[in-house]
Every structure is written in C-alpha cells, then in structure tokens.
C-alpha positions as CSV (number, residue, x, y, z in Angstrom):
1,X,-139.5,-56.9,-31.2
2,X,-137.2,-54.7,-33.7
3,X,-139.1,-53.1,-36.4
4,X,-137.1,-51.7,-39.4
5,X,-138.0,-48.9,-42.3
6,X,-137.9,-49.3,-45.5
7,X,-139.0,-46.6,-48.3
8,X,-138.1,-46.4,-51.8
9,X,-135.6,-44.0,-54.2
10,X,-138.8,-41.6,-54.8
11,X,-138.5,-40.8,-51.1
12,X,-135.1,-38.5,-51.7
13,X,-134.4,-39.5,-48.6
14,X,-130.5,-37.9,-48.4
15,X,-128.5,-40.8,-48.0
16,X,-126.9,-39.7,-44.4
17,X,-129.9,-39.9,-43.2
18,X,-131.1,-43.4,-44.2
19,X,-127.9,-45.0,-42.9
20,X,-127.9,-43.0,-39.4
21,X,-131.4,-44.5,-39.2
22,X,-131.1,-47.8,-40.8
23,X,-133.4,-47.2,-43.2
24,X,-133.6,-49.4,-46.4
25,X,-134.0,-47.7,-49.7
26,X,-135.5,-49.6,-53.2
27,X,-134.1,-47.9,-56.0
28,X,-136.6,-47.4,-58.8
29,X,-135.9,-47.8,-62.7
30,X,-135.6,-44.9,-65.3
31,X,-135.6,-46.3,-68.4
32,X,-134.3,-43.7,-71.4
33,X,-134.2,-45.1,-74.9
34,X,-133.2,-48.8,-74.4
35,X,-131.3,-48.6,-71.4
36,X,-132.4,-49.0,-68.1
37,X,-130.6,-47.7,-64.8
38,X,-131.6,-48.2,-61.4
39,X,-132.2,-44.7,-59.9
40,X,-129.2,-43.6,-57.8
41,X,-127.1,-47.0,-58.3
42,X,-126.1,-46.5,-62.3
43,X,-127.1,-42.9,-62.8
44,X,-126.7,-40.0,-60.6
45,X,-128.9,-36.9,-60.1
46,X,-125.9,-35.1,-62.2
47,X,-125.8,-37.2,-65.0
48,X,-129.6,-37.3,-65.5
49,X,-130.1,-33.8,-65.1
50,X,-127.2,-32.5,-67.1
51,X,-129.0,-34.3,-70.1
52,X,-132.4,-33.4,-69.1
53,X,-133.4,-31.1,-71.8
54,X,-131.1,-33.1,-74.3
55,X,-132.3,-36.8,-74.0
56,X,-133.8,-37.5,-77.6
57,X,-136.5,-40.1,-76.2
58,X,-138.1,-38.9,-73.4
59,X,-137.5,-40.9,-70.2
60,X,-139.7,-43.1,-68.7
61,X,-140.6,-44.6,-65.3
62,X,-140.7,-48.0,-63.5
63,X,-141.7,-49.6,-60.6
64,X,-139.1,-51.9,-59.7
65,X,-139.7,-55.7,-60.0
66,X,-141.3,-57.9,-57.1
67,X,-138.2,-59.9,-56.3
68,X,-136.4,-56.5,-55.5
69,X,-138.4,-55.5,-52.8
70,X,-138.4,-58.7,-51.5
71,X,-134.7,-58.8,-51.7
72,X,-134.5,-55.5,-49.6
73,X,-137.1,-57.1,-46.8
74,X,-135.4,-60.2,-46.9
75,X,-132.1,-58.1,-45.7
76,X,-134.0,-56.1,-42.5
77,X,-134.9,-59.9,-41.5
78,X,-131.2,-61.2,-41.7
79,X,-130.1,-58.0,-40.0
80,X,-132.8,-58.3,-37.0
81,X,-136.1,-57.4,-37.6
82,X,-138.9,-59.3,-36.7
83,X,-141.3,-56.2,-38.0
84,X,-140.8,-54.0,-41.2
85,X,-142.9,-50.9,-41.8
86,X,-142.4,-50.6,-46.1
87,X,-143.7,-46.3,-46.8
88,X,-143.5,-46.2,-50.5
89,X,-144.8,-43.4,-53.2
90,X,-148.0,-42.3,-53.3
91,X,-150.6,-45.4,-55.2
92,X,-152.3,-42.7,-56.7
93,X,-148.8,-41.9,-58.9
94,X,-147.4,-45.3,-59.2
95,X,-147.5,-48.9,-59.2
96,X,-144.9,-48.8,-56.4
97,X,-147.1,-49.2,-53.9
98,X,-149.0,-52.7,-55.1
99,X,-145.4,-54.2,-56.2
100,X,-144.3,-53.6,-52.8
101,X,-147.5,-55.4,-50.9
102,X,-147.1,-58.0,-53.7
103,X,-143.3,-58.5,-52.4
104,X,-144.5,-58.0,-48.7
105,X,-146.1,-61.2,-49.0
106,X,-143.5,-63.1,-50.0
107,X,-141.5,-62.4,-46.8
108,X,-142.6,-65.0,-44.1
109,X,-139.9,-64.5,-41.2
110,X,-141.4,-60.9,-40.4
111,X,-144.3,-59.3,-40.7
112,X,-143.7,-56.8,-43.3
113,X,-146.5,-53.5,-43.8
114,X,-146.8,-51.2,-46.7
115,X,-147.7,-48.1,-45.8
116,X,-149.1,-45.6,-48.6
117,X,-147.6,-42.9,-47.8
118,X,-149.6,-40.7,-50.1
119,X,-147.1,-38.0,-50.9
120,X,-143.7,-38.0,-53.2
121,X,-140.4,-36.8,-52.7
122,X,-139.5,-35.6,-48.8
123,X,-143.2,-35.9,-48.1
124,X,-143.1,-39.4,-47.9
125,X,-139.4,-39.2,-46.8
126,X,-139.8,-37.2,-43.6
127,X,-142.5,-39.9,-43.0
128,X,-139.8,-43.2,-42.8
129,X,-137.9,-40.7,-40.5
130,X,-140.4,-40.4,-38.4
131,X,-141.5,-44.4,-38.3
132,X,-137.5,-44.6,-37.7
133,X,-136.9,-42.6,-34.5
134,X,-140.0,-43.6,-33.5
135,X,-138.9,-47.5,-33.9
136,X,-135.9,-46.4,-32.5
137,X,-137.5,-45.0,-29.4
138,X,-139.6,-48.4,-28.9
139,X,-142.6,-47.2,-30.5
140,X,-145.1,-50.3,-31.6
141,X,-145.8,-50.5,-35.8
142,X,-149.5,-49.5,-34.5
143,X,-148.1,-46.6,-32.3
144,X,-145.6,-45.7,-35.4
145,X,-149.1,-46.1,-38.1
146,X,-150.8,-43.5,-36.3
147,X,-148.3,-41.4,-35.9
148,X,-147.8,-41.5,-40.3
149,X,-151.7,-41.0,-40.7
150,X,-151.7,-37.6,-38.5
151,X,-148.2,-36.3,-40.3
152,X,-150.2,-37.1,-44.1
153,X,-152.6,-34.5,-42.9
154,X,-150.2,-32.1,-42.2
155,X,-147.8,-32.4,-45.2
156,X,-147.8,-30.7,-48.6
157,X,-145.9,-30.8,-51.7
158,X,-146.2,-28.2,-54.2
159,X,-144.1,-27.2,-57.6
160,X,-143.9,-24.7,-60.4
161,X,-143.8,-26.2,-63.9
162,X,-141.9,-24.6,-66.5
163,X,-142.0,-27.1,-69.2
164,X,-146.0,-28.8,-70.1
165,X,-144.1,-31.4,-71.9
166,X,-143.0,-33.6,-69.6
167,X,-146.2,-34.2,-67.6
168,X,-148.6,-34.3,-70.9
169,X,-145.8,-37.2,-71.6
170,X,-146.4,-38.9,-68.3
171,X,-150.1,-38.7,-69.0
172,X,-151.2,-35.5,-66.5
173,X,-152.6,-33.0,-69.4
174,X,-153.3,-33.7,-72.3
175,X,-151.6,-32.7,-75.8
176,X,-154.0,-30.0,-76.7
177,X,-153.4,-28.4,-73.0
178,X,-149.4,-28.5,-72.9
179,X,-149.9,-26.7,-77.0
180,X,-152.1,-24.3,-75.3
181,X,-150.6,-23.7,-72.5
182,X,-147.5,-23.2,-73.6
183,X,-148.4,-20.8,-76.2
184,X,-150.2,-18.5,-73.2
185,X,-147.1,-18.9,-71.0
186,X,-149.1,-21.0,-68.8
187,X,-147.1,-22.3,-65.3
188,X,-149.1,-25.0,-63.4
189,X,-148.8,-25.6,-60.0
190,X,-148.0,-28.8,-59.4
191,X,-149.9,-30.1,-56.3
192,X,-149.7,-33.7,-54.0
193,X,-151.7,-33.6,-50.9
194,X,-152.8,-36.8,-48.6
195,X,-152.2,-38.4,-52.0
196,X,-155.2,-36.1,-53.8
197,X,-152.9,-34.6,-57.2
198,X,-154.1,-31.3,-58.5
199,X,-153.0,-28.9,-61.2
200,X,-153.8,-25.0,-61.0
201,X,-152.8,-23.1,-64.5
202,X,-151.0,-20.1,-64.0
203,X,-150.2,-17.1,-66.2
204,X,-146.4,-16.8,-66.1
205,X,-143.5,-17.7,-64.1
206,X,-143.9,-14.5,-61.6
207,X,-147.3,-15.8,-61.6
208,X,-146.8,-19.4,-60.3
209,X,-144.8,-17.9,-57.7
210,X,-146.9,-15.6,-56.6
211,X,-149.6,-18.2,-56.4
212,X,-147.0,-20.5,-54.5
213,X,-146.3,-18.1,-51.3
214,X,-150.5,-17.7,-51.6
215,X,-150.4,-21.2,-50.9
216,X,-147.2,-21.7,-48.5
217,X,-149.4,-18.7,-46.3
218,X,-152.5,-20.4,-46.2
219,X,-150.8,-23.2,-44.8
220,X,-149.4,-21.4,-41.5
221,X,-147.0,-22.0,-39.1
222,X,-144.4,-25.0,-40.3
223,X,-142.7,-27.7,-38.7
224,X,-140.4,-28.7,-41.1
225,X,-139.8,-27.1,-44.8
226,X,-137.5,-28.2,-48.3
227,X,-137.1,-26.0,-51.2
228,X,-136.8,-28.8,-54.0
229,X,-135.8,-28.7,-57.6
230,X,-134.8,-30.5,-60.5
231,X,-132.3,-29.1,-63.1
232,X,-131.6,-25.3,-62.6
233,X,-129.9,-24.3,-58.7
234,X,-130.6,-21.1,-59.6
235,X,-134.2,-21.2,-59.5
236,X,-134.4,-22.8,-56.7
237,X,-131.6,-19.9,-54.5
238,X,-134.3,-17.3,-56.4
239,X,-137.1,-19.4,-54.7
240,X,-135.6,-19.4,-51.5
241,X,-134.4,-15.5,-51.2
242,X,-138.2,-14.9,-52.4
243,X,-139.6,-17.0,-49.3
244,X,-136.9,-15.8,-47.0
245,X,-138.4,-12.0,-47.7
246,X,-141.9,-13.0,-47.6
247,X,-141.9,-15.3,-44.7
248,X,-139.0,-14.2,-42.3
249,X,-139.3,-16.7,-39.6
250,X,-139.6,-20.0,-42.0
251,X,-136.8,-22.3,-41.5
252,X,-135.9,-24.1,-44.6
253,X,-134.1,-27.4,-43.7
254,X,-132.4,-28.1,-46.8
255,X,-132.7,-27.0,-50.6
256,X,-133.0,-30.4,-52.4
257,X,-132.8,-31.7,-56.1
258,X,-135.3,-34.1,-56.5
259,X,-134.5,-38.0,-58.2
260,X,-134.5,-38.0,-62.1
261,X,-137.5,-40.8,-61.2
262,X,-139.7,-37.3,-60.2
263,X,-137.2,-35.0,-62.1
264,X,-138.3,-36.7,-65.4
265,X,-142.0,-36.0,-64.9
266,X,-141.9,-32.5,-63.5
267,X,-139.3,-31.5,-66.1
268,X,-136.6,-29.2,-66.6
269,X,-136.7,-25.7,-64.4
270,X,-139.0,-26.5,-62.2
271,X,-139.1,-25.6,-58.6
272,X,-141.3,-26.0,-55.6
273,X,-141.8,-26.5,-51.7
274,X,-142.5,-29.9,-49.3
275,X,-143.8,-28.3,-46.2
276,X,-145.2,-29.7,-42.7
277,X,-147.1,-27.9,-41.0
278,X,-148.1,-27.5,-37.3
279,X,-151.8,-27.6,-37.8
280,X,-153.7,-29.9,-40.3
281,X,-154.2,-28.2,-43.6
282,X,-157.3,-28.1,-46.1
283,X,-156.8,-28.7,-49.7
C-alpha cells in the first residue's frame, strides 16, 4: 500500500515542503477582468499583490474544473499510489471541496479520499504535512483520518481586516456594513475554526490587535504558529515584534504571505495568525 497527499493552492503549502513530501498541489483560478490565471502557475504572489489595491475590477475566485483534479490523482496513481488522501479548503468557503469528490470519483486505479479539512491557508496545509509523514511512516489512510480530525480541533486561523471592501465583495458583510464600518474605523477579525467562520468588529487597528493577542492567549500553549499576510511586510514584522513582547516563549515558524486566491478576499493590509495548539481549543 503507498498512500499519497494531495491538497490544493489555498493550502500555501511553501513549495519546499510539498516536493520534500511528495505532495501534489491543484492550483486554483483567480480570475481579474477577463483573464484567468491559475494561482501560482501564471501569476505570482508578487505580481498579484503589487496590483492589489490597483486592479480596476475586483478579482474573483474559482474552483478549478473537475478534469484538473482528476488530472493531479491520475498522476499519484502513475507515480505509485494505490491510496490518495485529497485535504482541500474548507466546504464552508468554497466549492473546492465538492469539485474534488466529484473528480475523486472518476479515478478508478486508487482509492482516492477528500478530506475537508475545514480550515484555509496553513491550517489545512500543516494538515497534508501531517497525512504526509504520517504516510511516510506507514500510517493506514484510517490511522492518517484520525489523526486530521484531532489536529481540526486544535487549529485556528485568525486575521485583521483593514479594508471592508473586499469581503462585502466576496459576499461576507454586507454593503451597508463595509459603509458603516468603514466610516467608524471598524477592523474585523477575521476568524476560521473547525471550518465554523466568524467576524468580530473592532474599533481600530490597535484595537483588532489588541483583540488578536486576547485571542492567541486564550488559546494557550502552541505547537506550531505562522504570522501570515497579504500585501504590506511591514505589518506583518509589526505583528510579529508585538507577539514576540507579549508572548516570549511563542515560536513562530515562518511569517507567510498568503495566495492572491485568499489575498483577494481578505484584502490589502491585512494581517493575522494560523496557530496549533497543544490542547483542544473552544470557539
């Protein structure tokens, strides 16, 4: 038996990483205007985000087609694997998830498992490294399954907002809420947990902050921790220096900018946190 990972672009799974682990990643579509470019294959993180706050039509998300995530399956089969373990974005964000089980069934030379791994960015990825060193170790997909479910529990994704526009555009407030909010200076946290999505308003940018090492306290000892950003490396060093004071002993593995695919939905200047923790975490 030789069970292979799979995830998708949304994962930010650094690309070092995948290929030490063999992991297959499906790019996703951004679509801007009329032009579509598969996420990380014909536009980088630098050329999305260096136009960010330019781009005339505001850019838009896709899932990408069945035959894609086929294709990628297809691939782990010719290379060896007889079991594939897909961990795709959060259902409760996208359509990724039921184009992948779609595709799933297509493959008939492996058995092939979407997983939902109810989280975005480095939540989700840190989940296909785990199902990888685990697969690598000889773990069973029902062994490796168990192990996902128990790490959902434990991880947490949170960001600052900066701009309302972007997410009333992808549908998360509404128009009169982003003219409001912006007018009072409002900064929501952003929040993904076992695939549950809340936003908390916040009164300013010290605010949000504030609120955010509320929350990254509440949530104890860590196992593994990201800064993450999207346009502005500066916010997220000021992030990090603000953590480092408050929290000493907290290891941050990497500072990370996120894919335009989540970049274009959380918007320019915001910053935020993917976290672990030791112990299982309430909302």
């Amino acid at each position: 038996m030789t069970v292979r990972i799979a995830t998708d672009s949304t994962s930010d799974l650094p690309v070092e990483l995948a290929r030490q682990y063999g992991i297959a990643v499906v790019p996703c579509y951004i679509n801007i205007g009329d032009q579509s470019f598969l996420d990380g294959v014909d536009l980088s993180r630098q050329e999305f985000y260096a136009q960010l706050r330019h781009y005339e039509v505001f850019p838009k998300t896709a899932a990408p087609g069945i035959e894609i995530f086929a294709r990628t399956y297809e691939q782990l089969v010719a290379e060896g694997a007889t079991e594939i373990i897909a961990i795709h974005l959060s259902s409760t964000l996208s359509a990724v998830y039921s184009v992948a089980q779609v595709a799933a069934q297509e493959i008939k030379r492996a058995r092939v498992t979407v997983f939902d791994s109810r989280q975005l960015s480095l939540g989700a990825g840190w989940q296909a490294l785990t199902a990888a060193r685990m697969a690598q170790a000889g773990a069973t997909v029902p062994q490796i399954l168990v192990a996902l479910r128990e790490q959902i529990a434990r991880t947490q994704s949170c960001a600052v907002i900066d701009v309302l526009e972007n997410l009333r555009r992808g549908g998360r407030i509404s128009w009169l809420v982003a003219g409001l909010g912006t007018a009072l200076q409002i900064k929501p946290l952003f929040r993904v947990h076992d695939g549950k999505v809340t936003i908390e308003k916040t009164r300013t940018r010290k605010g949000a902050l504030e609120r955010l090492m509320q929350l990254i306290e509440t949530w104890g000892a860590m196992r593994q921790f990201a800064i993450v950003y999207t346009d502005c490396p500066d916010r997220a060093e000021e992030l990090r220096q603000l953590i480092q004071q408050r929290f000493p002993n907290l290891t941050i593995e990497m500072m990370l900018q996120v894919t335009p695919i989540i970049g274009a939905h959380l918007g320019p200047g915001a910053v935020g946190v993917v976290g672990i923790t030791e112990q299982q975490c309430e909302d």
